[in-house]
Backbone as CSV, one residue per row, in Angstrom:
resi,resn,N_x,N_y,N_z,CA_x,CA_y,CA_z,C_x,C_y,C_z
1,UNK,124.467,119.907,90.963,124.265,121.340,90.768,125.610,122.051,90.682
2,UNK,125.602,123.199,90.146,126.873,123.615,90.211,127.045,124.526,91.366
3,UNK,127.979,125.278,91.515,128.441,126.164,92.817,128.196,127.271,92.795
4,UNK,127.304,127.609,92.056,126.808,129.107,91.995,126.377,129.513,93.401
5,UNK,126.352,130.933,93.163,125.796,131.788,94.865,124.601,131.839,94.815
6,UNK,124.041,130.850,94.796,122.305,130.882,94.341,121.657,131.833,95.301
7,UNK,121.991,132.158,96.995,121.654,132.258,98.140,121.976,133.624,97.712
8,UNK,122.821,134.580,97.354,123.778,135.531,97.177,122.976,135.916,95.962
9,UNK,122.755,135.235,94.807,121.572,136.328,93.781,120.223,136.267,93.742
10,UNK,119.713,135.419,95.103,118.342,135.149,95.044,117.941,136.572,95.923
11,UNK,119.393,137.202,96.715,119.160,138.252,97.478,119.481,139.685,97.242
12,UNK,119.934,139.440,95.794,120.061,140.571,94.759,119.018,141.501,94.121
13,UNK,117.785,140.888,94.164,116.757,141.752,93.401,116.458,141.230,91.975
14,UNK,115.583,141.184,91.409,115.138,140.656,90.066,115.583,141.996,88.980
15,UNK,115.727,143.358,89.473,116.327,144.329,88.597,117.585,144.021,88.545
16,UNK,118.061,143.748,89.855,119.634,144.109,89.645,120.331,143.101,88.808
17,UNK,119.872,142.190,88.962,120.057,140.540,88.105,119.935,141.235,86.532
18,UNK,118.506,141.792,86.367,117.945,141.685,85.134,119.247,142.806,84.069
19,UNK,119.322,143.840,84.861,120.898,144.912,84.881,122.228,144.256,84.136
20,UNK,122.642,143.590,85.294,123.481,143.265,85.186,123.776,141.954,84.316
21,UNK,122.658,141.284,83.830,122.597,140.070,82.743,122.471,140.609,81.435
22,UNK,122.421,141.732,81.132,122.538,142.095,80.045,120.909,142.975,79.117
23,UNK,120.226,142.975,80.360,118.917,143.153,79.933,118.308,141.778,78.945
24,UNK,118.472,140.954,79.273,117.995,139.795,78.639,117.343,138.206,79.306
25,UNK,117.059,137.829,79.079,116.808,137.024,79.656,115.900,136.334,80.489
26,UNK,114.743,137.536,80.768,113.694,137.630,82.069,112.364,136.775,81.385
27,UNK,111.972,136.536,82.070,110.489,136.389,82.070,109.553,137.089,81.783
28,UNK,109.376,137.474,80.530,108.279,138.805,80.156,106.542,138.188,80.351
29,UNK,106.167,137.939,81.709,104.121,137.597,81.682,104.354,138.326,82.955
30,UNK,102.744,138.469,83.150,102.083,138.568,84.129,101.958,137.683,85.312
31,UNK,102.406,137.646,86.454,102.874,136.729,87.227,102.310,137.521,88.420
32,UNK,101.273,136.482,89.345,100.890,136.875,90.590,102.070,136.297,91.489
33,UNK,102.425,137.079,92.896,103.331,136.745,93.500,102.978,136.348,94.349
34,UNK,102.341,135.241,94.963,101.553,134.461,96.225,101.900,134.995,97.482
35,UNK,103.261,134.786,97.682,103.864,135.018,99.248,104.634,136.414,98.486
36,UNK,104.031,137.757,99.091,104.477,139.408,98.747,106.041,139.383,99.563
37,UNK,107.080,139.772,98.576,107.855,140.158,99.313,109.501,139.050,99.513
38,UNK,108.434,137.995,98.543,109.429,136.410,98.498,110.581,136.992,97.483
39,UNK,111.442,135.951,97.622,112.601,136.562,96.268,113.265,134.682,96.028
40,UNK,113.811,134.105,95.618,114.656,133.015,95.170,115.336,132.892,93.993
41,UNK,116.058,132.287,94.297,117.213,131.753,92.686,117.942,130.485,93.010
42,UNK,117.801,129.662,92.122,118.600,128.365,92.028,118.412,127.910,90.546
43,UNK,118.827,126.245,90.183,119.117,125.663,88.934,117.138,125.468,88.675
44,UNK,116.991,125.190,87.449,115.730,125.106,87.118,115.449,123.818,87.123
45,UNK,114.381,122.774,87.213,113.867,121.918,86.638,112.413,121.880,86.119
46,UNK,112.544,121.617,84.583,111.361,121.707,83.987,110.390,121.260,83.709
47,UNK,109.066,121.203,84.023,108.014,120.637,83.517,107.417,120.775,82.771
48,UNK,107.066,119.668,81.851,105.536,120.525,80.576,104.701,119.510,80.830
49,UNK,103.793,119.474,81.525,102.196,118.780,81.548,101.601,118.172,80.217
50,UNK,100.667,117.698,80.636,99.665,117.289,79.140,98.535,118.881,79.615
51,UNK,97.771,118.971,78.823,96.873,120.287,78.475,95.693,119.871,80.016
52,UNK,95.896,120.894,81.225,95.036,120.889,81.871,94.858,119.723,82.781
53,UNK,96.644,119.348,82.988,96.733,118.057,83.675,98.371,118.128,84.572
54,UNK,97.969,117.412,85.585,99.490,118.115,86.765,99.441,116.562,87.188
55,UNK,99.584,115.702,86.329,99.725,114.111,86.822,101.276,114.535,86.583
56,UNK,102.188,114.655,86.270,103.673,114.690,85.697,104.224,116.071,86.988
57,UNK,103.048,117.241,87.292,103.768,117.344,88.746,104.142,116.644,90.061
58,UNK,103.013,115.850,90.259,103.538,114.562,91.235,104.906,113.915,90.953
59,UNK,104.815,113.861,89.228,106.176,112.975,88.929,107.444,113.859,89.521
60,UNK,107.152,114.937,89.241,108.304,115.784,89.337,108.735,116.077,90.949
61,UNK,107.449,115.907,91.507,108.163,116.283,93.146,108.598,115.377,93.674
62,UNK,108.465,114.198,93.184,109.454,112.821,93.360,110.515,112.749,93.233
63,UNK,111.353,113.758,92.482,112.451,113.436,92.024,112.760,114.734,91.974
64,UNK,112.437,116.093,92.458,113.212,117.243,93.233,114.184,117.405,93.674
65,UNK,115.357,118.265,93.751,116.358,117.983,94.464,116.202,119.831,95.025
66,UNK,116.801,119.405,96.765,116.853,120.663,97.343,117.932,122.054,96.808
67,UNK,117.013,123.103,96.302,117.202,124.394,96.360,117.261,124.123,94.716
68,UNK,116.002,123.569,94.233,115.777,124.037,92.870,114.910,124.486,92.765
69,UNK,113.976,125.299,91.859,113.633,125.801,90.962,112.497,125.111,90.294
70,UNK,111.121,125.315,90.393,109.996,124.102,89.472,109.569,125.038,88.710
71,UNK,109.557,124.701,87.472,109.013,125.743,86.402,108.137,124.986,85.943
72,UNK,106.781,124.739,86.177,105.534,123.987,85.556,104.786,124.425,84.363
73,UNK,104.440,123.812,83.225,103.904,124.645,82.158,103.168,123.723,81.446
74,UNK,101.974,124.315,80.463,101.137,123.018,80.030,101.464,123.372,78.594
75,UNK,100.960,122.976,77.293,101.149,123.247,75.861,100.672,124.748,75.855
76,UNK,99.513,124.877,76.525,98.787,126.287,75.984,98.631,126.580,77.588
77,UNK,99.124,128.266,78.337,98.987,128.415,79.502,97.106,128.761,78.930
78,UNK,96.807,127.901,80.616,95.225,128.227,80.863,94.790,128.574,82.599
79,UNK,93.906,128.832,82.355,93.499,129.503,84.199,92.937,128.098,85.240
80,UNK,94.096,127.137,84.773,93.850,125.807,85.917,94.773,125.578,86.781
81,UNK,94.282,124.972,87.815,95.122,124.873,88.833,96.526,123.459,89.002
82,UNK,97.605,123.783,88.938,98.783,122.692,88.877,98.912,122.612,90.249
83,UNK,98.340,123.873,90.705,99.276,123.975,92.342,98.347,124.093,93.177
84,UNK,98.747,122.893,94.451,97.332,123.480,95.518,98.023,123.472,97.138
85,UNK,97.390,123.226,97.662,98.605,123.116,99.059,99.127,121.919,99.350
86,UNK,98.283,120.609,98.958,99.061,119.614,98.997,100.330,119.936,98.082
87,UNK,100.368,119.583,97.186,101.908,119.654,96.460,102.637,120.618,96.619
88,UNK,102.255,121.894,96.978,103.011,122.853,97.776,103.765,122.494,98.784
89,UNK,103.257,121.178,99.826,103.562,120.696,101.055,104.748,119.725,100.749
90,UNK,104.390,118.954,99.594,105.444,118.152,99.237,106.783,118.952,98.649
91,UNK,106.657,119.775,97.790,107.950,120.578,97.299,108.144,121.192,98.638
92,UNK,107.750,122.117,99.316,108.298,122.462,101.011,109.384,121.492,101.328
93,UNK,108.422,120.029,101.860,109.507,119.180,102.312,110.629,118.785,101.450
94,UNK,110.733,118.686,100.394,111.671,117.982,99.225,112.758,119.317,99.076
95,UNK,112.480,120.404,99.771,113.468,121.181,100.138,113.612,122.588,98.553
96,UNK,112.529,122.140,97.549,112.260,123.524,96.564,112.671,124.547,97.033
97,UNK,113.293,125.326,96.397,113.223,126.994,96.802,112.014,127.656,96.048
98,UNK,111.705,127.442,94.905,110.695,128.324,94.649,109.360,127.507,93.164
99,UNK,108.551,128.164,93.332,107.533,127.477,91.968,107.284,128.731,90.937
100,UNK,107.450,128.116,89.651,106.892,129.325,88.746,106.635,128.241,87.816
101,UNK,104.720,128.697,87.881,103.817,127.749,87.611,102.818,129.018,86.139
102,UNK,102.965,128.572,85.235,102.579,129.150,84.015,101.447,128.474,83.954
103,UNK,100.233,128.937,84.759,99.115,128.186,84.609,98.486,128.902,86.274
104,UNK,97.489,127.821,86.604,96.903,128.251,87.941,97.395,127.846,89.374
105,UNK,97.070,128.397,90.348,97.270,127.700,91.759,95.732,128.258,92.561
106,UNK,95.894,127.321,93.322,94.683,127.785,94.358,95.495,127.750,95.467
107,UNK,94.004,127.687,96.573,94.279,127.290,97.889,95.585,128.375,98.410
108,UNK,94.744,129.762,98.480,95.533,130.691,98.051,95.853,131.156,99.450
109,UNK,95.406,131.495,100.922,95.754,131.642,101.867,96.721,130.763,102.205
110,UNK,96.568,129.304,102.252,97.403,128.384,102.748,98.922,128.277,102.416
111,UNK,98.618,128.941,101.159,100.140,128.830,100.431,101.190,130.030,100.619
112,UNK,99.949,131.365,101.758,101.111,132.542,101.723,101.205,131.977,103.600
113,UNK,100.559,131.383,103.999,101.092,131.068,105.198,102.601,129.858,105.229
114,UNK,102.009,129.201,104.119,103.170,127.944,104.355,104.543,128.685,103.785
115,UNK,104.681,130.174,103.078,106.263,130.476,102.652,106.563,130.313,101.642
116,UNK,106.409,129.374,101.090,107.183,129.093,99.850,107.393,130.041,98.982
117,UNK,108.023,130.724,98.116,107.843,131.684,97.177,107.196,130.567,96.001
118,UNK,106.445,131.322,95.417,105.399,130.751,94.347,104.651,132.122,92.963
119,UNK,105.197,132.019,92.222,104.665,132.961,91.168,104.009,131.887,90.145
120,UNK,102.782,132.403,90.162,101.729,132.070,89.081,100.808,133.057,88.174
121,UNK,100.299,132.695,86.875,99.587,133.731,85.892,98.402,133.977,86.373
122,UNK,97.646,132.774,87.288,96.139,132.570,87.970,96.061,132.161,88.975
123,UNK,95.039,133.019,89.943,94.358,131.887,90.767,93.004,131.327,90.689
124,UNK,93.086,130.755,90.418,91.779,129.450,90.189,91.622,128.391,91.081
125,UNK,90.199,127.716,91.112,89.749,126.992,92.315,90.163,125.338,90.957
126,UNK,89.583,125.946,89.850,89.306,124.721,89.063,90.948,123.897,88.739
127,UNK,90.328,122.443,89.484,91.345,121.394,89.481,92.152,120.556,88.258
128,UNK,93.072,120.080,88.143,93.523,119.483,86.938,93.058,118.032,87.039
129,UNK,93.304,117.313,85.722,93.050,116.070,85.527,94.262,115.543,86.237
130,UNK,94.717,113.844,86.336,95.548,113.350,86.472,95.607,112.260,85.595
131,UNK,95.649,112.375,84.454,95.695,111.203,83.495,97.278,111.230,81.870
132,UNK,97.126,112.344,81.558,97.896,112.098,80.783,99.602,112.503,81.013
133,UNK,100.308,112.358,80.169,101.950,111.839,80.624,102.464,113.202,79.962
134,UNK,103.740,113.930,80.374,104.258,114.711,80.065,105.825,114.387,79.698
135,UNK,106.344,115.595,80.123,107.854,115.599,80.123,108.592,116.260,81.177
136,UNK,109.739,115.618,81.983,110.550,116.383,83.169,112.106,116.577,82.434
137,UNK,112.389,118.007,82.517,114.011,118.106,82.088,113.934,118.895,80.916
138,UNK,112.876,118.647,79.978,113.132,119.252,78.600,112.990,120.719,78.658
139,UNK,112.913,121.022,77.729,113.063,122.563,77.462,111.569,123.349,77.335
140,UNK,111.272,124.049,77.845,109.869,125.192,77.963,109.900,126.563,77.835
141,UNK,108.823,127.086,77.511,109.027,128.127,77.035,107.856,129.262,77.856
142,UNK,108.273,130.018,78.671,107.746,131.044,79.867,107.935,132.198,79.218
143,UNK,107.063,132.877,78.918,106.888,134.423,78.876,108.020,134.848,77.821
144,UNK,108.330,133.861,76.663,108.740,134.248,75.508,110.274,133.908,76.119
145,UNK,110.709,133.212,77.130,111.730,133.062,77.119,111.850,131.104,77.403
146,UNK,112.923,130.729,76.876,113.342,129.250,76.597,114.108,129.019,77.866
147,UNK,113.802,128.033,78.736,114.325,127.752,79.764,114.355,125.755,79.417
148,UNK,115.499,125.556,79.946,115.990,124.244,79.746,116.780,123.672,81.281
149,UNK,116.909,122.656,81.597,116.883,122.489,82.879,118.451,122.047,83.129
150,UNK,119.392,122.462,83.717,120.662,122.037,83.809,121.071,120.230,84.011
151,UNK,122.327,119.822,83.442,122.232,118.224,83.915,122.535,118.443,85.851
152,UNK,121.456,117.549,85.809,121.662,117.114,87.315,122.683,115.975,87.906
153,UNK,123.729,116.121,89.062,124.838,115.600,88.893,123.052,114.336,89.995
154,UNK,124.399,113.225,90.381,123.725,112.308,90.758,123.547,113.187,92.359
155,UNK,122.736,111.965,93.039,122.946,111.994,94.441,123.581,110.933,95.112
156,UNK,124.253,111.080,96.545,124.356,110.087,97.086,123.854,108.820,97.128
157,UNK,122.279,108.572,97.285,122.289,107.514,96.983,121.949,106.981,96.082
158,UNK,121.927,107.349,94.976,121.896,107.119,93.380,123.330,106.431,93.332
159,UNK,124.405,107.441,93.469,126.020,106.553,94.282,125.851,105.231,94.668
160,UNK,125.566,105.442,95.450,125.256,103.756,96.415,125.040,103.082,96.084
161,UNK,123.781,103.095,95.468,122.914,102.037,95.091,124.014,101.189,93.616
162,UNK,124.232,102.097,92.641,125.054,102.066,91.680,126.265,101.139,92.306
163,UNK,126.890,101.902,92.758,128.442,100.721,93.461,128.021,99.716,94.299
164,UNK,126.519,99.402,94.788,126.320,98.658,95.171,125.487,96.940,94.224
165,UNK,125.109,97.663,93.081,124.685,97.247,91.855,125.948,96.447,91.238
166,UNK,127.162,97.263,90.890,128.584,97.153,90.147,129.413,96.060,90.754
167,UNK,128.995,95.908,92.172,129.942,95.132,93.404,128.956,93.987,93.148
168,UNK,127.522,93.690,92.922,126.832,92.684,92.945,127.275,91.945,91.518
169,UNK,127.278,92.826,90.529,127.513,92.412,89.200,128.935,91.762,89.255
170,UNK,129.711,92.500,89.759,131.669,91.849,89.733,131.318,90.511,90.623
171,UNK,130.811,89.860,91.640,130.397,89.202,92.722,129.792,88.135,91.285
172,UNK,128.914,88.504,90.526,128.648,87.348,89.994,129.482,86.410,88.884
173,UNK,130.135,88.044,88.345,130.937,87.393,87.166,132.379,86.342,87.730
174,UNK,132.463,86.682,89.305,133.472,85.967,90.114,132.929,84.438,90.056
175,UNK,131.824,84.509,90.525,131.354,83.236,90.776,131.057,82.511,89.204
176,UNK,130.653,82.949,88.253,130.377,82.237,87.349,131.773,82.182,86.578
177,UNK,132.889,83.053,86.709,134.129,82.196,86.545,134.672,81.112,86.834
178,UNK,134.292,81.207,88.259,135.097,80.129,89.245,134.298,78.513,88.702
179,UNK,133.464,78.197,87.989,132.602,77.150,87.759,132.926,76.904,86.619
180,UNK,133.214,75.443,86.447,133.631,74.533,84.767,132.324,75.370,84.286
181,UNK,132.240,75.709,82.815,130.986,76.146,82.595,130.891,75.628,80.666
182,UNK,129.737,75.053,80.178,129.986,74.555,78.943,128.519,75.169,78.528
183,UNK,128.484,75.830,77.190,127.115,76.416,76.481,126.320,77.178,77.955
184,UNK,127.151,77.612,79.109,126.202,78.465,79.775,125.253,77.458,80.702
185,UNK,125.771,76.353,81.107,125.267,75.359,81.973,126.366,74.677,82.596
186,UNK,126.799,74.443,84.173,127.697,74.433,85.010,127.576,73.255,84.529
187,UNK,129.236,72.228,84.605,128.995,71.131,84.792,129.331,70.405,86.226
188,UNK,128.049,69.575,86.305,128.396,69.031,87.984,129.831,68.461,87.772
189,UNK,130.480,68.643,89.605,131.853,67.582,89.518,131.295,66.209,89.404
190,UNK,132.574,65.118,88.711,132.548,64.053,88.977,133.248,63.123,90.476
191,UNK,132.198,62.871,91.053,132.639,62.119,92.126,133.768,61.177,92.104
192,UNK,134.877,60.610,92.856,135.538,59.855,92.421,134.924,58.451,92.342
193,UNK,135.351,57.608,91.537,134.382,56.097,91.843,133.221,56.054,90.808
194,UNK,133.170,57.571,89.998,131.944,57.430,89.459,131.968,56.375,88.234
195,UNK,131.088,55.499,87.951,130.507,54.162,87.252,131.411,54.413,85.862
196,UNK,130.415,56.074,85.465,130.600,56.122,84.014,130.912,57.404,83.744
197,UNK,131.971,57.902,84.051,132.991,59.548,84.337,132.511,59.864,82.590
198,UNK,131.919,61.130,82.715,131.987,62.049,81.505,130.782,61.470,80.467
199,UNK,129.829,59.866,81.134,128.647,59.617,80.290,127.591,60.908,80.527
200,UNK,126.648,59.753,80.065,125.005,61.091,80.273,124.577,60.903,81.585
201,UNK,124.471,61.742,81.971,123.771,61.815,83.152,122.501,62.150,83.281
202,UNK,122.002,61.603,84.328,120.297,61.892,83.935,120.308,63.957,84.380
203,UNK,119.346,64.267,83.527,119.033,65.314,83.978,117.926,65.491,84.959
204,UNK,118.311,66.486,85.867,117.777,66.884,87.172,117.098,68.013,86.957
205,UNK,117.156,68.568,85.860,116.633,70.172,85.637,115.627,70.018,84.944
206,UNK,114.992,68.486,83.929,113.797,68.576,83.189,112.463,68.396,84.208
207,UNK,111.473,69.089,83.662,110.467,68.867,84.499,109.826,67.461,84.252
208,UNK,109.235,66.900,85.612,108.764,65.511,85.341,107.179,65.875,84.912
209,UNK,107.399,64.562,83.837,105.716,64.313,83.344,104.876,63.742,83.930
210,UNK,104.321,64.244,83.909,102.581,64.127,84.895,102.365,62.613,84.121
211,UNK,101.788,61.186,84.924,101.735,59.956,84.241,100.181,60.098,84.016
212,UNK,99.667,59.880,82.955,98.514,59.016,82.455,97.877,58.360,83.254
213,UNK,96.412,58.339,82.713,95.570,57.741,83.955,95.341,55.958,83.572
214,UNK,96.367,55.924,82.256,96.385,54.406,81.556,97.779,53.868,82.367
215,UNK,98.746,54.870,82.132,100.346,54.342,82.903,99.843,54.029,84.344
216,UNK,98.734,54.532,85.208,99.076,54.668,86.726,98.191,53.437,86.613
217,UNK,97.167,52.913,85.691,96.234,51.533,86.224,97.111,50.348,85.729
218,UNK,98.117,50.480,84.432,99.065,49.651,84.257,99.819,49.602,85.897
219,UNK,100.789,50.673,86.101,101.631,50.240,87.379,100.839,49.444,88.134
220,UNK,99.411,50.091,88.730,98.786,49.473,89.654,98.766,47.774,89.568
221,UNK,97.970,47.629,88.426,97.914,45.980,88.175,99.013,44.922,88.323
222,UNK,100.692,46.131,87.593,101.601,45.136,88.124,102.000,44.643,89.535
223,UNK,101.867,45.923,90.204,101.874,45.931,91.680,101.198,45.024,92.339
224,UNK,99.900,45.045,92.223,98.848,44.218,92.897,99.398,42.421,92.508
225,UNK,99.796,42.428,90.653,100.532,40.871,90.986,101.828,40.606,91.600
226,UNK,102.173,40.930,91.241,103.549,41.122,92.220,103.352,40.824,93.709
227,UNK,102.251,41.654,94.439,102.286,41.164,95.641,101.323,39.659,95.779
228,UNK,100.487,39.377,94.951,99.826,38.248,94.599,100.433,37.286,94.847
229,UNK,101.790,37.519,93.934,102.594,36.006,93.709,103.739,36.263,95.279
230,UNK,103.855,37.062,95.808,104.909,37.023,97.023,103.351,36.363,98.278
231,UNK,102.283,36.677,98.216,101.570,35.907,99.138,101.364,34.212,98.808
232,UNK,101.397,33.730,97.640,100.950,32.523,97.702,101.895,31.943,96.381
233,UNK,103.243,32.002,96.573,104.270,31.312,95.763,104.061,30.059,94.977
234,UNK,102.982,29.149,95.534,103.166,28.159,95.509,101.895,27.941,94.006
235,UNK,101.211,29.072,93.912,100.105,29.716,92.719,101.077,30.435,91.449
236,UNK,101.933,30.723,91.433,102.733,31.107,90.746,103.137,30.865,89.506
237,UNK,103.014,31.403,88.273,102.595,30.224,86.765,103.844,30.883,86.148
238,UNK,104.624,30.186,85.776,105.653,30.246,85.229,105.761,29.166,83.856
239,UNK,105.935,30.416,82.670,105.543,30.093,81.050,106.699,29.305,81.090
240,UNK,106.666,27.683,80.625,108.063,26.888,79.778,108.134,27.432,78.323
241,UNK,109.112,27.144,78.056,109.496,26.766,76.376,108.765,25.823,76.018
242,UNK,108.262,25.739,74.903,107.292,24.408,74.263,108.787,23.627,73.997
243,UNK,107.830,22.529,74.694,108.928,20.979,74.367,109.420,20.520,72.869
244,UNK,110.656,19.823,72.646,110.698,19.126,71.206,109.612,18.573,70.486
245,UNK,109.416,18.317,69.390,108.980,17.325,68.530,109.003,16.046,69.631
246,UNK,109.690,15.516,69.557,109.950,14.464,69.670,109.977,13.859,71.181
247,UNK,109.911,15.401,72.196,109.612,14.918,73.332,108.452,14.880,73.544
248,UNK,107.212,15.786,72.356,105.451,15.506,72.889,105.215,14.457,72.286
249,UNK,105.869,13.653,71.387,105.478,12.285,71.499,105.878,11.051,71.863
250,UNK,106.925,11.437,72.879,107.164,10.662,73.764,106.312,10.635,75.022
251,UNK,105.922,12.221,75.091,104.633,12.460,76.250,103.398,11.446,75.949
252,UNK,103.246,11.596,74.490,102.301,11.295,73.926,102.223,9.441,74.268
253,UNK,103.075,8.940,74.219,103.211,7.457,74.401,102.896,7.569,75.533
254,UNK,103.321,7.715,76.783,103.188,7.397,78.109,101.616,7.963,78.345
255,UNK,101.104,9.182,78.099,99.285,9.284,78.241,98.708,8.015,77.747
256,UNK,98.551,7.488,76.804,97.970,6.292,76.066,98.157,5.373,76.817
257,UNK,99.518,4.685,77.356,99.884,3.614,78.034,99.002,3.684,79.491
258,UNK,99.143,4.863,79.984,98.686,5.003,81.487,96.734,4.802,81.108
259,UNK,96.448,6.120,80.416,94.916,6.288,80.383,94.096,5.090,79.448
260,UNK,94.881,3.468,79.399,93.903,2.734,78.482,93.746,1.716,79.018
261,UNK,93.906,1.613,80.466,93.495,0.682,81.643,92.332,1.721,82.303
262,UNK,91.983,2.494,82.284,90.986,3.417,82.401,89.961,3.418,81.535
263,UNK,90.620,3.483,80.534,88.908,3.609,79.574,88.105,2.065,79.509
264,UNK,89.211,1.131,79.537,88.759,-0.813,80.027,87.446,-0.414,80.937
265,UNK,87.748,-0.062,82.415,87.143,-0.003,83.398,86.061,0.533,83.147
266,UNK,86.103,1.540,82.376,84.986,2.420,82.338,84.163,1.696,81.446
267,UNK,84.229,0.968,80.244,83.436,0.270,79.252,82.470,-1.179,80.791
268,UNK,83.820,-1.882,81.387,83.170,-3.160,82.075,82.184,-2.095,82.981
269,UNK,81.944,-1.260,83.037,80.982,-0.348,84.585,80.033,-0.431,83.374
């Protein structure tokens, strides 16, 4: 905000202001004055609603800053209510100085007890929607005059958060300096001793594949022989090389020689 005597012309009078500004500038409507007798001045912030809808005043009392100014307005002023005592309660606390609501307010006792200065065109019971989206900051237009909302400097902890954001960001670009880094993927160190310095290494970062319900009955079966042949070694079938030519009929001689004193026996039975 800037350093104006906001406190100092809010206690000036709306003539003497209006005087001394050149005769220009005022608010030319009809404006009920809720709390008789109220006066304020500070920076503006502006609202324009969707038509018959104060969802974008909630937005706005979120993000209030103390000793401003809410100027609420819809496309076409109508006799509905933007303002009720809840959100009255919230701008109170959020530290508002004043509401000038181009449209309706209710809940009309509550609001000259709670203080606030509050000028509105209506009072009406009938409530707004909360559905459609507006605009906070832009420019509106009250009683034939154009009001636009000053830049708002930051706050403290808008500060904070920011240099605390900037310090996280410098913090990373530290660390991702400090790391060998190739296409944006660290490379692990090499251990000393390692086998095969600068080969492929398996990757650790691919996700593993889920095995098949054919791969897991394969493993199984090998497993199960495997332990087969460690229980009974002595069952164990181990494939030769097929013999020479020349050694299966050398086999071949010695079967004949042995098995033909056998087949004798078997003819004399």
């Amino acid at each position: 905000m800037s350093d104006a005597p906001w406190g100092e012309l809010g206690g000036l009078g709306s003539a003497t202001v209006y005087e001394a500004g050149g005769r220009g500038g005022f608010v030319d409507a009809d404006l009920v004055q809720v709390v008789p007798g109220s006066a304020a001045a500070g920076p503006v912030r502006t609202v324009r609603c969707g038509q018959d809808d104060n969802l974008m005043v909630h937005a706005a009392m979120a993000e209030a800053e103390p000793g401003e100014v809410l100027v609420l307005t819809m496309p076409e002023p109508r006799p509905v209510a933007l303002i009720g005592e809840l959100l009255a309660t919230q701008a109170r606390e959020r530290g508002v100085a004043a509401l000038l609501v181009d449209a309706a307010v209710r809940d009309l006792e509550e609001l000259r007890e709670m203080g606030l200065p509050i000028w509105a065109r209506w009072v009406r019971m009938r409530g707004a929607r909360k559905e459609e989206l507006g605009t906070i900051g832009g420019p509106v237009e009250v009683g034939a005059v154009r009001l636009a909302a000053e830049a708002m400097p930051q706050s403290s902890a808008d500060q904070q958060r920011q240099h605390q954001q900037h310090g996280l960001e410098n913090e990373h670009r530290r660390d991702v300096g400090d790391c060998p880094v190739d296409r944006g993927v660290s490379k692990p160190q090499e251990a000393p001793g390692d086998p095969c310095p600068g080969g492929p290494k398996p990757r650790r970062d691919q996700p593993i594949r889920p095995r098949s319900w054919s791969e897991e009955k394969r493993q199984d079966s090998n497993a199960e022989q495997y332990r087969s042949a460690l229980r009974r070694p002595d069952r164990a079938i181990v494939q030769l090389e097929e013999p020479p030519v020349d050694a299966r009929r050398e086999q071949q001689k010695i079967f004949e020689r042995v098995a033909q004193p056998f087949r004798h026996q078997s003819r004399a039975t």
